[in-house]
Wavefront OBJ file of the C-alpha trace (Angstrom):
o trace
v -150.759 49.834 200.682
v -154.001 49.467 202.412
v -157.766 50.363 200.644
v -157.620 53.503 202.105
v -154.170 55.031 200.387
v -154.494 53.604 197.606
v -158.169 55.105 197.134
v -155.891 58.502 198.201
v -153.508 58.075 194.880
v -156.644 57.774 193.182
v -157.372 61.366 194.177
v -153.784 62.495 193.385
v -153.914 61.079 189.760
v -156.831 62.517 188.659
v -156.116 66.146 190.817
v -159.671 65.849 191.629
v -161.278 66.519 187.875
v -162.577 62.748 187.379
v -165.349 62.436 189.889
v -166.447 59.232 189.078
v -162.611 57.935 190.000
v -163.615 59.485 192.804
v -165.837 57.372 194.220
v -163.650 54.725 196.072
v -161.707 57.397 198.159
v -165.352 58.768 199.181
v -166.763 55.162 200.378
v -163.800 53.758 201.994
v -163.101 57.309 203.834
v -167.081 56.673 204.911
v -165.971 54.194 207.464
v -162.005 54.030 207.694
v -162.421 51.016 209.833
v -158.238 50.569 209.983
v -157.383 53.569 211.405
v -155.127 54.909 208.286
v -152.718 58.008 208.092
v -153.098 59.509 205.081
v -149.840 61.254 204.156
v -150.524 61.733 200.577
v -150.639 64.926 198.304
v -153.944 64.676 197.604
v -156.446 67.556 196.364
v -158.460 67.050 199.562
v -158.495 64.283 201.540
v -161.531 63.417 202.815
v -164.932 64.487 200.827
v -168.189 65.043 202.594
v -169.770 65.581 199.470
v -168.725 64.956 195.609
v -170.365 66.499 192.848
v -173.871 66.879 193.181
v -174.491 64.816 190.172
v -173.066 61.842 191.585
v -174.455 61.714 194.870
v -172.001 60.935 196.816
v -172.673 61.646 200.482
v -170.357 61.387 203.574
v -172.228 62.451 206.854
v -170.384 61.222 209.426
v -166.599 60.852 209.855
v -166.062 60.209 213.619
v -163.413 57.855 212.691
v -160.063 59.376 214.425
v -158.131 59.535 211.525
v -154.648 60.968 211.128
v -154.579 63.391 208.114
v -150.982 64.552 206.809
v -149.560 66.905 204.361
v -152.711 67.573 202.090
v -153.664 70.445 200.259
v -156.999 70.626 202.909
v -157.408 67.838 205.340
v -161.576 68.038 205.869
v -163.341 69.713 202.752
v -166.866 70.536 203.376
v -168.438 71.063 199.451
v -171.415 71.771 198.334
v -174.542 71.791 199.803
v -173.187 69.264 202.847
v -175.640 69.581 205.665
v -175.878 67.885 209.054
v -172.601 66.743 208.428
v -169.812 65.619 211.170
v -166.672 65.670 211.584
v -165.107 64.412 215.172
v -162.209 63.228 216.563
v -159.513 63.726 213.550
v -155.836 64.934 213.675
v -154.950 66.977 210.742
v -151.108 67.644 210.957
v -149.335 70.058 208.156
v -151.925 70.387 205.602
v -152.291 73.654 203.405
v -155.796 74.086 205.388
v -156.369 72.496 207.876
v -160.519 71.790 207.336
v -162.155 74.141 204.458
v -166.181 74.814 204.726
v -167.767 76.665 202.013
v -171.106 76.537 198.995
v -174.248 76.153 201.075
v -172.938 73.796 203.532
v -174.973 74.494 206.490
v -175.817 72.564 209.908
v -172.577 71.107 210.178
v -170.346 70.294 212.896
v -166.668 70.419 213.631
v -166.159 68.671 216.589
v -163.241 67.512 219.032
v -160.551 67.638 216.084
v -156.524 68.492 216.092
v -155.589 71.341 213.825
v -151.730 71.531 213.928
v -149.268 73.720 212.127
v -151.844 74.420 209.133
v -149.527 76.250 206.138
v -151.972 78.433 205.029
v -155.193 78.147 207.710
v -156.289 76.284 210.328
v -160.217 76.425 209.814
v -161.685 78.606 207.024
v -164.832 79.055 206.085
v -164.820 80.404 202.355
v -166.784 82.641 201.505
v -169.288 82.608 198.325
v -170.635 86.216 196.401
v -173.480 84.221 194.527
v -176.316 84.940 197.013
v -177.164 85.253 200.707
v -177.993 81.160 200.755
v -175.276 80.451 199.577
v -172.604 80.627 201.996
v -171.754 78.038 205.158
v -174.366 79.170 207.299
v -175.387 77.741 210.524
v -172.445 75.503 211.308
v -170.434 74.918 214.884
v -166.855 74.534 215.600
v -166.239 73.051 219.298
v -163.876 71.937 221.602
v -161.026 71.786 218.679
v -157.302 72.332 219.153
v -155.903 74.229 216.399
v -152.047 75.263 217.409
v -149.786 77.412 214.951
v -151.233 77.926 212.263
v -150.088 79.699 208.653
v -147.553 82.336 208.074
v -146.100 85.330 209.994
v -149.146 86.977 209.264
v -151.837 83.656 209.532
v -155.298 83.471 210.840
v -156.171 80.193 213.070
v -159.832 80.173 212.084
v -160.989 82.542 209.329
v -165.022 83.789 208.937
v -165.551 85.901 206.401
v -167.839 86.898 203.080
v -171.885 86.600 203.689
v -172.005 83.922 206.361
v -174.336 83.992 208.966
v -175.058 82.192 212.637
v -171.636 80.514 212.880
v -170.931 79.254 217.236
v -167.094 79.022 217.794
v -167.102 77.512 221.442
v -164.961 75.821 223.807
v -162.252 75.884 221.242
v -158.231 76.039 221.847
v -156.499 78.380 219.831
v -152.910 78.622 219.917
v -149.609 79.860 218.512
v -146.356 78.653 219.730
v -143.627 80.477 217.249
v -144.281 83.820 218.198
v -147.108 86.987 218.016
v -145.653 88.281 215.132
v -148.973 89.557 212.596
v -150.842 86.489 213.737
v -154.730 86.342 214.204
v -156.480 84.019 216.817
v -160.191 84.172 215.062
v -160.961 86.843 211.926
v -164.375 87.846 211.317
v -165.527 89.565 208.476
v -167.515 92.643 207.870
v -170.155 90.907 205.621
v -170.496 88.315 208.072
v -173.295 88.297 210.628
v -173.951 86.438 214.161
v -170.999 84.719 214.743
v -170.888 84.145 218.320
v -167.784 83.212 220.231
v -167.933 81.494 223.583
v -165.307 80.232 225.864
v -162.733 79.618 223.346
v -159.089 79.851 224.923
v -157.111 82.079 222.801
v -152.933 82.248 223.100
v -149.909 83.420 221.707
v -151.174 85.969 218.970
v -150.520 89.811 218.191
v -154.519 89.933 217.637
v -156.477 87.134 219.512
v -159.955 88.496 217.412
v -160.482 90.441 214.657
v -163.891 91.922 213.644
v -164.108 93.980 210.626
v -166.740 97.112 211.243
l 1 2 3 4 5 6 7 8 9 10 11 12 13 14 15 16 17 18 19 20 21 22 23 24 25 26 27 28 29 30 31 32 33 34 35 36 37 38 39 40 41 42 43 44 45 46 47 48 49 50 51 52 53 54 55 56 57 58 59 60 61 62 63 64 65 66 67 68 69 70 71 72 73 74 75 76 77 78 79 80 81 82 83 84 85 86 87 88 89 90 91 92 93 94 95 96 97 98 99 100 101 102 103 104 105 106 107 108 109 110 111 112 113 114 115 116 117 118 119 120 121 122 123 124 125 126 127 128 129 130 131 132 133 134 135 136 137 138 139 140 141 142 143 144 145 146 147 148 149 150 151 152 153 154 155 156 157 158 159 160 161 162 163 164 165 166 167 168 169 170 171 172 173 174 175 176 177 178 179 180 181 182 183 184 185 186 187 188 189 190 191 192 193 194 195 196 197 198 199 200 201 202 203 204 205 206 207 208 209 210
């Protein structure tokens, strides 16, 4: 096994409770210098940011890695800001890439999103505060193709988020309309502004709750 997977059972063992165990994954994943597929079931694959108390930081992951069968494939957590993540293939994971507590200023660049289980992007939402949702943050030029269930969303904003730029984006579903949604936006959620995205194959291309 190279560094990288076996950093990824480390994750699997300890279901993500040890942080400290933790560590390797988050360093190696840093740089990914060979290139690895990661086909593990790990609690999330690659992490911009660990616990606050250990201060563990990942800013940039334009590193073109091929991310398999996870339970999320790109997990955004807490407080992350100026944060990238470019040029990765995320094939069958629960969710695809997960954004949520005060992770602002991000970017989700130039990434493959295929046949998510559950969701393809989601930003989640957090009821502690206005600050403390993933404000501010911009998804371009992605490919995210067939995503969920008979009734799944492709990229889902919702809860108190504000100034969120979907753009350029291809959004696709291959299996048929069914109850599928292209992009959902919530009715708590303010300034989300959606421009030239290409949007095929669903009952509802975009949702926004009133």
């Amino acid at each position: 096994l190279s560094p990288l997977i076996e950093s990824a059972e480390i994750a699997k063992k300890n279901n993500g409770n040890d942080n400290k165990s933790l560590f390797p994954i988050a360093k190696i994943i840093a740089t990914n210098k060979d290139k690895t597929t990661i086909k593990r079931r790990t609690p999330f694959v690659i992490f911009f940011e660990l616990w606050r108390e250990n201060q563990v930081k990942i800013i940039n992951t334009k590193m073109k890695s091929k991310i398999e069968r996870n339970n999320i494939g790109i997990f955004f957590c807490w407080g992350v800001r100026h944060g990238i993540a470019e040029n990765n293939i995320n094939i069958e994971n629960d969710i695809g890439i997960s954004i949520g507590h005060r992770d602002t200023d991000n970017f989700i660049l130039n990434n493959d999103v295929l046949r998510s289980k559950k969701g393809g992007i989601v930003f989640r939402p957090d009821t502690r505060g206005k600050d403390f949702g993933p404000h501010r943050n911009r998804v371009e030029k992605n490919r995210i193709i067939d995503s969920g269930n008979e009734a799944g969303i492709a990229v889902d904003v919702r809860g108190n988020i504000r100034d969120i730029l979907l753009r350029g984006n291809q959004i696709r579903e291959t299996r048929g309309a069914q109850k599928r949604v292209g992009i959902h936006v919530g009715k708590e959620t303010k300034d989300v502004t959606l421009d030239g995205n290409k949007i095929e194959g669903f009952k509802v291309p975009v949702v926004r709750e009133k």
